[in-house]
C-alpha positions as CSV (number, residue, x, y, z in Angstrom):
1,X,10.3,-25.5,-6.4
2,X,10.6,-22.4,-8.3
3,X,11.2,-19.8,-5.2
4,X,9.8,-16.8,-7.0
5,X,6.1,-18.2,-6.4
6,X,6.6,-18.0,-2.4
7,X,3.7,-16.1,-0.5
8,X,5.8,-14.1,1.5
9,X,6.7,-10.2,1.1
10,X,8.3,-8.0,2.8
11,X,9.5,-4.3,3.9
12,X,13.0,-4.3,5.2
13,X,13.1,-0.4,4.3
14,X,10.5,0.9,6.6
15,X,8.3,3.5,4.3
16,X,7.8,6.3,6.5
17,X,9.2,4.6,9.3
18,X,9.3,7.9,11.9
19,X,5.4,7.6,10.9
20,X,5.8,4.8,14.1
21,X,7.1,6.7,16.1
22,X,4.6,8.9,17.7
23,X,4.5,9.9,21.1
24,X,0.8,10.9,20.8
25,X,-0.4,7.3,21.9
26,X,2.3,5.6,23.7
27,X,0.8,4.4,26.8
28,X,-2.5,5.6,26.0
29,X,-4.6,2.5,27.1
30,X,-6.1,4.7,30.5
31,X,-10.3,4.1,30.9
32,X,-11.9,6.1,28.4
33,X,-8.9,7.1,25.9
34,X,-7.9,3.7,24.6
35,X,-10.4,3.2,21.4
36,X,-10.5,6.9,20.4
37,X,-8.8,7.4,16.6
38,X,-5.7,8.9,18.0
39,X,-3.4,11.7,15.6
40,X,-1.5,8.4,14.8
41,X,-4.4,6.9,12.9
42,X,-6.1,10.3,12.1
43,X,-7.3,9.4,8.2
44,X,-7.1,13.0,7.8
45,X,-3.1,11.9,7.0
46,X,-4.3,10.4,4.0
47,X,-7.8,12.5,3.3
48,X,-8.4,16.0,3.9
49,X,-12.1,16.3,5.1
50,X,-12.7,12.9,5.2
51,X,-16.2,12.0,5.2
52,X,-16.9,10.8,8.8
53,X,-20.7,10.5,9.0
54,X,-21.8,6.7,9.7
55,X,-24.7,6.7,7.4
56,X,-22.5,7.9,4.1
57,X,-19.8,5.2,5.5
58,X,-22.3,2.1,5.9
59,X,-26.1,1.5,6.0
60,X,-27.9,-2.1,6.2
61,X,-28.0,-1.9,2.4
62,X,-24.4,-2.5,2.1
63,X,-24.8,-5.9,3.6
64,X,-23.1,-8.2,0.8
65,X,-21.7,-5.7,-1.6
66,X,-18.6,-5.0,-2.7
67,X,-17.1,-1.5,-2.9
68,X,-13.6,-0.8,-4.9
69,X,-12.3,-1.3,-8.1
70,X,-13.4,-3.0,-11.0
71,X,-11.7,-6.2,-12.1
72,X,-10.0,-4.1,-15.2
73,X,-8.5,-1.9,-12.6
74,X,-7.1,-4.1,-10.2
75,X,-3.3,-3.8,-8.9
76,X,-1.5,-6.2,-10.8
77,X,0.3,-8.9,-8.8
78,X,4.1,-8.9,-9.0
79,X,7.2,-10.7,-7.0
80,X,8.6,-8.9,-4.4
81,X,12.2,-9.1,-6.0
82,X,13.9,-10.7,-2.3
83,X,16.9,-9.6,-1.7
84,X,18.2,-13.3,-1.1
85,X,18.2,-13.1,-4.6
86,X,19.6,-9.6,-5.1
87,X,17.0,-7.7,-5.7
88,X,16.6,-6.6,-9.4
89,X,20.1,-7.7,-10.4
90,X,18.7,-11.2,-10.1
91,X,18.8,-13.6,-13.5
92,X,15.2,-14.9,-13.6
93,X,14.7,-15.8,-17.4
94,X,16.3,-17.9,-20.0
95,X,17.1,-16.6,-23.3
96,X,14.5,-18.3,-24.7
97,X,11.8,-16.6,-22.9
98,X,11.1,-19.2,-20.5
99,X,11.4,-18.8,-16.6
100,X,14.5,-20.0,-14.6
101,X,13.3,-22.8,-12.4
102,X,15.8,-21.1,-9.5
103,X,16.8,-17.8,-9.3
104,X,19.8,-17.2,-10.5
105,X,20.6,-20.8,-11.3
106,X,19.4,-20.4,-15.4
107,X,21.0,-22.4,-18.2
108,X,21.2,-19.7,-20.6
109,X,19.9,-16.5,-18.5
110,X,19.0,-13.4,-20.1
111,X,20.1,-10.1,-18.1
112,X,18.6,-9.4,-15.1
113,X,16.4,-6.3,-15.1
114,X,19.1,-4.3,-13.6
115,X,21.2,-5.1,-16.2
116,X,19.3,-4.4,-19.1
117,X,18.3,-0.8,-17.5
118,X,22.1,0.0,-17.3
119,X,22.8,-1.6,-20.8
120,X,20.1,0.7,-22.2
121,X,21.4,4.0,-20.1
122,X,25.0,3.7,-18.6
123,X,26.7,0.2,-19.6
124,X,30.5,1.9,-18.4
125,X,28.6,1.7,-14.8
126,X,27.0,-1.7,-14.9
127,X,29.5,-3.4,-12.2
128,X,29.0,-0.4,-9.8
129,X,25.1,-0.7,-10.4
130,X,25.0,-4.2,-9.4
131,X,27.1,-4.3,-6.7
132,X,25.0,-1.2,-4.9
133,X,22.2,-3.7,-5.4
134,X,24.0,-6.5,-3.9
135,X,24.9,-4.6,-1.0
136,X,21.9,-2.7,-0.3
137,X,19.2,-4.8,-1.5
138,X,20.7,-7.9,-2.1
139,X,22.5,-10.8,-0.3
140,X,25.3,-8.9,0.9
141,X,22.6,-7.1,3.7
142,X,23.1,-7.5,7.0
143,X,21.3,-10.3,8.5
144,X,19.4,-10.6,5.3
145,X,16.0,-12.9,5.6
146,X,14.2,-14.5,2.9
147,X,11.1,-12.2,3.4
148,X,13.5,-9.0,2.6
149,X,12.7,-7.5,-0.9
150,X,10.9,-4.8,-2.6
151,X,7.3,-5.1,-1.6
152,X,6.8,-1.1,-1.2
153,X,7.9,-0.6,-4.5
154,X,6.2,-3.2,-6.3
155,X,3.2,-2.0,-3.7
156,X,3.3,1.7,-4.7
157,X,3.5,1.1,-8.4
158,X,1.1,-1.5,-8.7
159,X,-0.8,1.3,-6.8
160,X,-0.6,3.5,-9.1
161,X,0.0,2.2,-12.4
162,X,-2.3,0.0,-14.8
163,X,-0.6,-3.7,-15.0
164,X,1.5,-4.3,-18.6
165,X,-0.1,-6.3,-20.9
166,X,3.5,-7.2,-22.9
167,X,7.3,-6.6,-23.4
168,X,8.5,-3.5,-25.1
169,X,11.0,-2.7,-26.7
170,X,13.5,0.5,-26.2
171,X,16.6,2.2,-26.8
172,X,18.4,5.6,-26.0
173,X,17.3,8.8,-27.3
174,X,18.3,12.0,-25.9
175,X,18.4,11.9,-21.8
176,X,15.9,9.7,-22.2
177,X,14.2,6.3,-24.2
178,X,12.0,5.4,-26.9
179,X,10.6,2.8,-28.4
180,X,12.3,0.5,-30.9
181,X,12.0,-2.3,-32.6
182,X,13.4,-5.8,-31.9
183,X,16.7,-6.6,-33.6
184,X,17.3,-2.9,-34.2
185,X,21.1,-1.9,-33.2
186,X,20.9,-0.6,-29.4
187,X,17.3,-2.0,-28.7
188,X,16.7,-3.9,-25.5
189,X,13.3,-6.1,-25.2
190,X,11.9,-5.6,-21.4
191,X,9.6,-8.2,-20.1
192,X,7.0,-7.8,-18.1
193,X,8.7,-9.1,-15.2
194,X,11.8,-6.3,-16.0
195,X,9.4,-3.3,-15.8
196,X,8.1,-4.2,-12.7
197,X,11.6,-5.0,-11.2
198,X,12.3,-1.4,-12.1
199,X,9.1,0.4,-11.0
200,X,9.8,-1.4,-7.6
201,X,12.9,-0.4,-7.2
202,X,12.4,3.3,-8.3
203,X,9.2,3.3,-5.5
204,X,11.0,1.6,-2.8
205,X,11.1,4.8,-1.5
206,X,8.4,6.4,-2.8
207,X,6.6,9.9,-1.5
208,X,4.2,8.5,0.3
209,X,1.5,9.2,3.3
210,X,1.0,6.9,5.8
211,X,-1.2,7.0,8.8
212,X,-1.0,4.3,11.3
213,X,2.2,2.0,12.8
214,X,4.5,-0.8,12.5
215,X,4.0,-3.5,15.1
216,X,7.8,-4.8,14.6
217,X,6.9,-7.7,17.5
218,X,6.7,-11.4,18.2
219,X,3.3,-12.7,18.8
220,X,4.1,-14.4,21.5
221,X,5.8,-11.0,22.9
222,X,2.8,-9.1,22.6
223,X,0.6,-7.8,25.7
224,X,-3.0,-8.3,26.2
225,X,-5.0,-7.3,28.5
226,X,-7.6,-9.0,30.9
227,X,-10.4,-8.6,28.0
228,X,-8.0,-9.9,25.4
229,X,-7.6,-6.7,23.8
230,X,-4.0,-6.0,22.5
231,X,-2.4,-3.7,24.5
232,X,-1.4,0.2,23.1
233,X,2.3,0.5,23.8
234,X,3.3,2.7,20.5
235,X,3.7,0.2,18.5
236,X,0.8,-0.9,15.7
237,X,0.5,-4.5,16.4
238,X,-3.5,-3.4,17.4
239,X,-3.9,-2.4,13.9
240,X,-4.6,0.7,12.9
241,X,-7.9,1.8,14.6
242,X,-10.9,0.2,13.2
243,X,-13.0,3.4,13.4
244,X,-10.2,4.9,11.0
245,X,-9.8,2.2,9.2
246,X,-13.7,2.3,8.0
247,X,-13.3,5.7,7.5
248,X,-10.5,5.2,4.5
249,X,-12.0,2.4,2.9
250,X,-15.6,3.8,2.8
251,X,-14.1,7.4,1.3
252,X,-11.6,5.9,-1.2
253,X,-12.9,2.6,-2.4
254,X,-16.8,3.4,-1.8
255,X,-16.8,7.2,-3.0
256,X,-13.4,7.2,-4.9
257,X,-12.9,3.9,-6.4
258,X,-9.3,4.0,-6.0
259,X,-7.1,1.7,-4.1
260,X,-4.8,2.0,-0.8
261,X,-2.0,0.0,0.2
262,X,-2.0,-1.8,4.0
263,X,0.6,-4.5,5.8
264,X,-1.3,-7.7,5.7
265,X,-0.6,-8.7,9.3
266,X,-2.1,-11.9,10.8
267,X,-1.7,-13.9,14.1
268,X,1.9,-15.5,13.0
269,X,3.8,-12.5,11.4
270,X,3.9,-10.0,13.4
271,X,7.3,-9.2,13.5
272,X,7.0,-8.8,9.9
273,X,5.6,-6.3,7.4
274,X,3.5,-7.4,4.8
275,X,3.0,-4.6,2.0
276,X,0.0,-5.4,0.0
277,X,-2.3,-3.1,-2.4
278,X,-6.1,-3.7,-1.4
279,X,-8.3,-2.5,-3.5
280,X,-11.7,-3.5,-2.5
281,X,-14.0,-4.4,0.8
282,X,-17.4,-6.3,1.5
283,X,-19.8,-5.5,4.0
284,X,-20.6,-8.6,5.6
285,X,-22.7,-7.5,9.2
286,X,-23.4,-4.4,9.8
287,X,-25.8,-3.2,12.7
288,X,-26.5,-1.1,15.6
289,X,-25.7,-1.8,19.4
290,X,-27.0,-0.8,22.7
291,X,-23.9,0.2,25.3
292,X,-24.3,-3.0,27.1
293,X,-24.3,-5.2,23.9
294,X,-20.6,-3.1,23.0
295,X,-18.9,-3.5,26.6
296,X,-20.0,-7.4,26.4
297,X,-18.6,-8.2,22.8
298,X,-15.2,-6.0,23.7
299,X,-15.1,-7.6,27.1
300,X,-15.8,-11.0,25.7
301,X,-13.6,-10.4,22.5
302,X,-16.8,-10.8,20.6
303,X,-18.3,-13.7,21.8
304,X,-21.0,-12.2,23.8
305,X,-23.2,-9.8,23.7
306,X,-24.7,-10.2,27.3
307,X,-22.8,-9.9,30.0
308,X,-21.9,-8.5,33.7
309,X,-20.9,-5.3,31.8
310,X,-23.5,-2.4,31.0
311,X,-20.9,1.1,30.8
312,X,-18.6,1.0,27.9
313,X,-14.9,2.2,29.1
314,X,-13.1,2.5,26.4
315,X,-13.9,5.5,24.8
316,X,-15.9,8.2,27.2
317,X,-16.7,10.3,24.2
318,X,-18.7,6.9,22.5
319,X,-22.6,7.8,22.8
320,X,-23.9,5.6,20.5
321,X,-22.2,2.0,18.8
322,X,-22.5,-0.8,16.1
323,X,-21.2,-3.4,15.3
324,X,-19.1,-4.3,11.6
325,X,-17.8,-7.2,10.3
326,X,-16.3,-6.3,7.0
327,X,-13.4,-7.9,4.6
328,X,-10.0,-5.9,2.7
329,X,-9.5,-7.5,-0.5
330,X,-5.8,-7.5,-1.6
331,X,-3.5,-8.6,-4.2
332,X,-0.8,-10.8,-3.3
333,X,2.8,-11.8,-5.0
334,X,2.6,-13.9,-8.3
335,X,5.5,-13.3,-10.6
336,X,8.2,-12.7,-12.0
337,X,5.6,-12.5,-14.9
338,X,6.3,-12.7,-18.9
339,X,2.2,-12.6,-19.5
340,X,-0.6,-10.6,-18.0
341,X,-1.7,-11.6,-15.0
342,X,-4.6,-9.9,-13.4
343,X,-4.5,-8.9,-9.3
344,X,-7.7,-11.0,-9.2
345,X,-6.2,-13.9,-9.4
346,X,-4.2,-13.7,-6.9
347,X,-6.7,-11.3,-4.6
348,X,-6.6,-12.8,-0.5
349,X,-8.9,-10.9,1.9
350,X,-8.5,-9.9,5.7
351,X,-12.1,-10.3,7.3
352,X,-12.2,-8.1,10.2
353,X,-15.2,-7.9,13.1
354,X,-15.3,-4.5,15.3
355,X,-17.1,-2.2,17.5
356,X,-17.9,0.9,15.8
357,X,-17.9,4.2,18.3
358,X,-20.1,7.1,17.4
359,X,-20.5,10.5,18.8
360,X,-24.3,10.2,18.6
361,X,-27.2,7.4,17.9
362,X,-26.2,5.2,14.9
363,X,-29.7,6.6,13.4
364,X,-28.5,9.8,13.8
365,X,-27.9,11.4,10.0
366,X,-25.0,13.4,11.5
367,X,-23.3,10.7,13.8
368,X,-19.7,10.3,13.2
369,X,-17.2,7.9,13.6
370,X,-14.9,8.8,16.4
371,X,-13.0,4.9,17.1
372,X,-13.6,1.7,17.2
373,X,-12.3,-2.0,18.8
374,X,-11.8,-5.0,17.2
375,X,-13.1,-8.3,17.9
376,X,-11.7,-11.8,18.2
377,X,-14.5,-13.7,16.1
378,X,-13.0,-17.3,14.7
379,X,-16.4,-18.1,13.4
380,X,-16.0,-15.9,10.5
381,X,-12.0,-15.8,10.6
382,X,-11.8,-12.5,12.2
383,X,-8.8,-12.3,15.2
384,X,-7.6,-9.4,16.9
385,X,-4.2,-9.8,14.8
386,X,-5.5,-10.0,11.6
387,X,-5.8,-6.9,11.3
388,X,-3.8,-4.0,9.0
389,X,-1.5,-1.5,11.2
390,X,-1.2,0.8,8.9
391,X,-2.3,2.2,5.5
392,X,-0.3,4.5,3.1
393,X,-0.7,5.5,0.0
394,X,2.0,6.7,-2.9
395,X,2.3,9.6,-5.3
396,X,5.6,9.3,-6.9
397,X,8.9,7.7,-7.2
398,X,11.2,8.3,-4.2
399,X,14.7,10.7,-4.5
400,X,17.2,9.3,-6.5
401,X,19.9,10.1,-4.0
402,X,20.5,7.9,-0.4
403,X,19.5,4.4,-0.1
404,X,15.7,4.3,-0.7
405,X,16.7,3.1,-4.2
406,X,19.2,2.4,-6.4
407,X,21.1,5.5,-7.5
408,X,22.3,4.4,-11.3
409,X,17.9,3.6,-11.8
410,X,16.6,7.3,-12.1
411,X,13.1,7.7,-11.3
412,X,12.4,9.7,-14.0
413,X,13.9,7.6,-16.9
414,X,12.0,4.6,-15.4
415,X,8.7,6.6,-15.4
416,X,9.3,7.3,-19.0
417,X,9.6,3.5,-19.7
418,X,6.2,2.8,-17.9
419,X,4.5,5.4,-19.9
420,X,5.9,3.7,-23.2
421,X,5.0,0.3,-22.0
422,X,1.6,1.2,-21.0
423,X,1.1,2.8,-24.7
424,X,-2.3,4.5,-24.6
425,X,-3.6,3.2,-21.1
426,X,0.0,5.2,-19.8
427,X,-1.4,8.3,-21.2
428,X,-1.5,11.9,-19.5
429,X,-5.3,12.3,-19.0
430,X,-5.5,15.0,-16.1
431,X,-8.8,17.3,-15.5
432,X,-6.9,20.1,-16.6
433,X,-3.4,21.3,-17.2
434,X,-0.8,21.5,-14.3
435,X,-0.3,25.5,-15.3
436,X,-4.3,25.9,-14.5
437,X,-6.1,26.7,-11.3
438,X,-8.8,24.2,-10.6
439,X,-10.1,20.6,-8.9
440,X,-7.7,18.6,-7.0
441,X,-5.6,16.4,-9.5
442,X,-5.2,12.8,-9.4
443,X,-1.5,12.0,-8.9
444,X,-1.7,9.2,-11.4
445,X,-2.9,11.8,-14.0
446,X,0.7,12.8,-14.6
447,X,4.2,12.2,-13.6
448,X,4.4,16.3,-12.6
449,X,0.6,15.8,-10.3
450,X,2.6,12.9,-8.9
451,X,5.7,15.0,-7.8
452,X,3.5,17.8,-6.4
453,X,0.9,15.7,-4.5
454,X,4.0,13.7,-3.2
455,X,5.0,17.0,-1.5
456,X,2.0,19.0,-0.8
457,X,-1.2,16.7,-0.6
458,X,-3.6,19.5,-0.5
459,X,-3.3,19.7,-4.6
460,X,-4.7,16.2,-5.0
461,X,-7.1,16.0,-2.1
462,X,-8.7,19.4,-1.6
463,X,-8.3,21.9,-5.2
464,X,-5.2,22.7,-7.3
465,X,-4.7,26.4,-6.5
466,X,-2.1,28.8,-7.3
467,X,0.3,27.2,-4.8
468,X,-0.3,23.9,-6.4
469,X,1.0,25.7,-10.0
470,X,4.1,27.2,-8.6
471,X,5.1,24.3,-7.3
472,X,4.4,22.3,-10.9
473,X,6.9,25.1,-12.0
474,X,9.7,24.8,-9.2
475,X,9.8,20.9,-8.8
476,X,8.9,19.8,-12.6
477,X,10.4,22.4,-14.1
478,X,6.9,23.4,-16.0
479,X,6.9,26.2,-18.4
480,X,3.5,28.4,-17.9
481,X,2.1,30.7,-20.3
């Protein structure tokens, strides 16, 4: 079997792992507290003034449609690049173009991805390259487990980028690369699959926000409670709140159009993490509840709505509920790729059930959404674990220096490779120029929006104001009149 089609992916390198850590919810499961969207799982970490009114969010005429991205936009699928294989510096193709059956067991292999990057840039400091990636995202890793690889990276970029539609070729020029053409002296043809090795690895570590928590437990180690309801303890295993999570998907797929990346978690693997880009989300039930109706279906994991309970206790500041049963649609791994292949053929979903809490009556044209519990509801695949514990999304490559990526693959130089191979869909197209006052950027309109949304959101969720341009000076080094 050819290993690189496997399902699984993986996060070894925890993408904002201190995001996990906070002390605002440990132990927070007291009567009235435990379904409230805690700072944790705030989607302001993602979205400044996130819409939060239920009848923007969802109405009954949502029932059965689709919200996200068109089919031409989806992330494209990629392999996560394990690191039982040694991460980038692995030899996946033959010289003739076809794919090794194994990895790293080719008749005639072409250079790995890693390799060609440092042929094209530094060739003295190929050996040192790959045996950095051996040792830090290879084989060499401590305790290293076939679901260890490069799934934030390939995550982040696929995020952010438009999927290739061929090879390209480059050489040198200057401190950076250009295109060339094949057979040319110094001119190195990059697959598909070797563009995407190197955009994961240059994103492993990519500036990032991130709202939500790792669950990092075994399923069988995990505490319920006497409803069934997974216990709050700190970690994310609950998912992140299903109040918050409406909230994001509504604001960026519904009213954005633009994708967000989650950890695919599901009843087996929750000592795992699962980076996936989702890109889209169905309304399948949507509609509103009494009190009584809520306690029952959280009391009864949802499969009652009658019951010996008539005051809901989870959440004291609830006055008014309903109830959603809605589906993420995400990409999953399919690759190392030599030909386009589009994220919607590969596209899973996670079909979640929960009990919306509102601060008001679900008719209400200002009620908000203030939590929300999930439901155990087989009938439509929905389980309490199936559920995403966090959500993050990137703005730009991760620092060169440390561990979050390899140090002899610069960011930069990578980027500029992605722009050539993308030809005219990699294309600056912002709103207006970085030196100019005006509406918030999109991070993807530039590599310098990237860089400052990546430190200071604000520029790319709320306006891009005069702080905004002095920081396109100090951290791209932009010239303004």
């Amino acid at each position: 079997m050819n290993r690189f089609h496997g399902v699984c992916c993986v996060l070894v390198l925890a993408l904002a792992a201190g995001c996990s850590g906070d002390g605002e919810e440990g132990g927070m499961d007291g009567a009235g507290k435990a379904d409230q969207i805690s700072g944790r799982d705030d989607p302001s970490g993602l979205l400044m003034n996130a819409e939060r009114r239920l009848n923007e969010l969802v109405s009954k005429a949502d029932i059965g449609e689709t919200f996200g991205l068109d089919d031409d936009k989806a992330p494209y699928p990629d392999t996560y690049w394990p690191m039982v294989d040694n991460g980038i510096a692995v030899e996946w193709l033959e010289k003739s173009g076809d794919k090794c059956d194994t990895a790293n067991e080719c008749s005639d292999p072409a250079p790995s991805p890693l390799a060609k990057y440092m042929m094209l840039t530094d060739a003295g400091d190929l050996d040192e390259a790959v045996a950095w990636e051996v040792k830090n995202h290879g084989k060499d890793v401590p305790n290293v487990a076939d679901w260890f690889g490069h799934c934030p990276g390939w995550t982040a970029s696929a995020q952010l980028h438009a999927p290739l539609r061929g090879p390209v070729s480059l050489k040198a020029s200057g401190s950076g690369v250009a295109k060339c053409s094949a057979g040319e002296s110094g001119c190195i043809t990059f697959e598909i699959g070797d563009i995407n090795a190197l955009q994961a690895e240059v994103f492993n570590n990519a500036r990032s926000r991130f709202i939500g928590a790792r669950c990092d437990t075994e399923p069988a180690e995990i505490e319920r409670d006497e409803f069934g309801r997974i216990v709050r303890n700190g970690s994310g295993c609950q998912g992140l709140n299903a109040g918050a999570m409406v909230i994001v998907a509504a604001n960026m797929m519904k009213m954005e159009k633009k994708s967000f990346n989650i950890d695919a978690q599901n009843e087996f693997n929750t000592e795992q993490i699962w980076n996936q880009p989702a890109y889209r989300y169905t309304v399948n039930r949507f509609e509103p509840l009494d009190e009584s109706e809520a306690a029952n279906l959280v009391a009864s994991g949802g499969s009652a709505r009658t019951g010996d309970h008539d005051v809901y206790v989870w959440n004291d500041d609830a006055k008014g509920f309903a109830l959603l049963d809605f589906s993420i649609h995400w990409v999953s791994e399919v690759g190392p790729n030599v030909e386009f292949v589009s994220g919607t053929r590969s596209t899973k979903e996670t079909r979640m059930a929960a009990v919306i809490e509102l601060d008001g009556d679900p008719a209400g044209a200002g009620t908000e959404i203030i939590g929300g519990e999930y439901l155990d509801d087989e009938s439509v695949g929905a389980n309490r674990l199936r559920v995403h514990p966090f959500v993050w999304v990137a703005f730009d490559v991760g620092p060169d220096s440390g561990d979050g990526h390899n140090p002899f693959v610069k960011g930069e130089v990578v980027k500029q490779m992605i722009s050539l191979a993308l030809g005219a869909a990699g294309e600056e197209s912002c709103a207006h120029e970085v030196c100019a006052d005006g509406a918030a950027l999109d991070p993807t309109c530039s590599s310098c929006a990237g860089t400052v949304c990546g430190e200071d959101a604000f520029c790319c969720t709320q306006s891009w104001d005069e702080s905004c341009v002095g920081e396109a000076k100090s951290l791209c080094g932009t010239t303004c009149p």
